[in-house]
Structure formats: C-alpha cells, structure tokens
N, C-alpha and C positions, 0 to 999 in steps of 0.2 A: 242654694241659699235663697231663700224668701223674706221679703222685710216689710211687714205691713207702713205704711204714711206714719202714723202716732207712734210705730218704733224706732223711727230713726229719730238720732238724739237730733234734739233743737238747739243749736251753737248757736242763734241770735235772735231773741224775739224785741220788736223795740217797732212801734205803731207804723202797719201798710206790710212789712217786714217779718217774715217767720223762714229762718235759711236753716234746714237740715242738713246732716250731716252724717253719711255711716261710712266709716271707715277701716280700712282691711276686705274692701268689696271685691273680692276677685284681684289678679295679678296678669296683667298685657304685656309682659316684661319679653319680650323675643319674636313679640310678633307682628312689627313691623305696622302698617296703614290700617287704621280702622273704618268701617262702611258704616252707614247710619242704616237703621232700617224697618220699615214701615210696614207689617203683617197684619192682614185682614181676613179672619180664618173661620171658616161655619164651622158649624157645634159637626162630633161626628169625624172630622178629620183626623187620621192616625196616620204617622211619618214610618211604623214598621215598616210596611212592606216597601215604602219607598227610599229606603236607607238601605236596604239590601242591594252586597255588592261592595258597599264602603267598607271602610274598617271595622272590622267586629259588626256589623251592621247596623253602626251608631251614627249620628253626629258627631265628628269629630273634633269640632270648633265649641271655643267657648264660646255666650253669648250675656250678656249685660243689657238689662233691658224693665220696663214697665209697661203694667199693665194700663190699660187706658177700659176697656170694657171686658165682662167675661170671664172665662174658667180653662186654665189650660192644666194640666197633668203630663208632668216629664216621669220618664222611667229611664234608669241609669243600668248601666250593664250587668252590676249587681241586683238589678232588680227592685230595688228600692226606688220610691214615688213619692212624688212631692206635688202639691197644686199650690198653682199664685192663683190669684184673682185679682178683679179690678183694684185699683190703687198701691198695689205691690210691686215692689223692686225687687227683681228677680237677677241672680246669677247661674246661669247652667255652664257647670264643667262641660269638659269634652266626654264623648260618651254617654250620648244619650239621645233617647225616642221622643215624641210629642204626642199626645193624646187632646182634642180640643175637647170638654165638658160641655159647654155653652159658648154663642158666636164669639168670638173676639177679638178684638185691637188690640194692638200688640207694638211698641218702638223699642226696635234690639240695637247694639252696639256691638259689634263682633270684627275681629280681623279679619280682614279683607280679601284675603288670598285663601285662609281658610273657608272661607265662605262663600266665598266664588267657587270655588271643587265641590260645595256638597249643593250649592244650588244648580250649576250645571247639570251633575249626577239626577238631580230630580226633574230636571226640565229632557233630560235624554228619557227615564222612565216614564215619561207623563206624556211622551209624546204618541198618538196614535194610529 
C-alpha cells in the first residue's frame, strides 16, 4: 500500500498545524517489539538474490515506512509491483523483493524479531 502526503486525509488544519491521518495502515497485531529503521540505498540495488534462502525467497516481515528521497519498486510473490517515491507512506506485507529505481532514504518501522532474521540472513550473504 502506497499513500502519496495530499492523500492522507487532514483530521486538523488550524494555523502552524496540518495533522494527517490514514487509517487501516497495515495490522502489528502479534508481533511483539518494533525496530525503527533508517535505509540509505543507491539506485541499482536488488534484494532478489539476496533473499534467497528465506522463505519463499522473500522478505518475510512487514514493513511501515516513508519515503524521505527517491524511487524504490517492491515485487510480491505474486509478482505484482508497486513503487513509492519520495513523500510516500508506504506499507509492504510480508512477501516481498526490493528493487531501488533512484538513490534513496528510506525510515521503516517493522517488527523487530522479524527483522533481525531477514537482516542477519543478508549480512551472512554479503559477507565476503
């Protein structure tokens, strides 16, 4: 799910003050401590080959997160693609690739424990 800035609704505008609001954003319900988390990715970056190995050979954690600069493209195991860009609020289910378009920043919000296994798994593949 992708939510450009001007689509999420404006619950309060009143001078200095503009608080958005989307709600139904994804579901954290069973999964325990969230990590905050601060991605800085060159254009060119592809999580394929480095997912292999995990489940289905996906990410298997959700993530919650905005775009701060840049172009990124998930693909889900259906194969369907989506891209956020800069100023978008992005949700990825579990089950899914990363493709970077253009450099970017990136602040995700994901469970903690799931995401310690699939960042692990990447720093074992990445080692040389």
């Amino acid at each position: 799910m992708r939510v450009a800035k001007d689509d999420v609704d404006v619950r309060l505008q009143v001078p200095g003050v503009t608080l958005r609001q989307r709600m139904d954003f994804g579901d954290a319900s069973g999964y325990g401590k969230i990590s905050g988390e601060y991605f800085t990715l060159a254009a060119g970056v592809d999580t394929t080959p480095l997912f292999q190995g995990l489940k289905g050979n996906h990410c298997h954690c959700p993530h919650w997160g905005f775009v701060l600069r840049g172009q990124i493209t998930t693909t889900d195991a259906a194969g369907t693609e989506e891209t956020v860009s800069a100023n978008d609020l992005f949700y990825w289910p579990p089950g899914h690739n990363v493709r970077v378009d253009a450099d970017a920043e990136i602040i995700m919000f994901s469970p903690q424990h799931e995401h310690s296994h699939v960042i692990d798994h990447l720093i074992e593949k990445t080692k040389g």
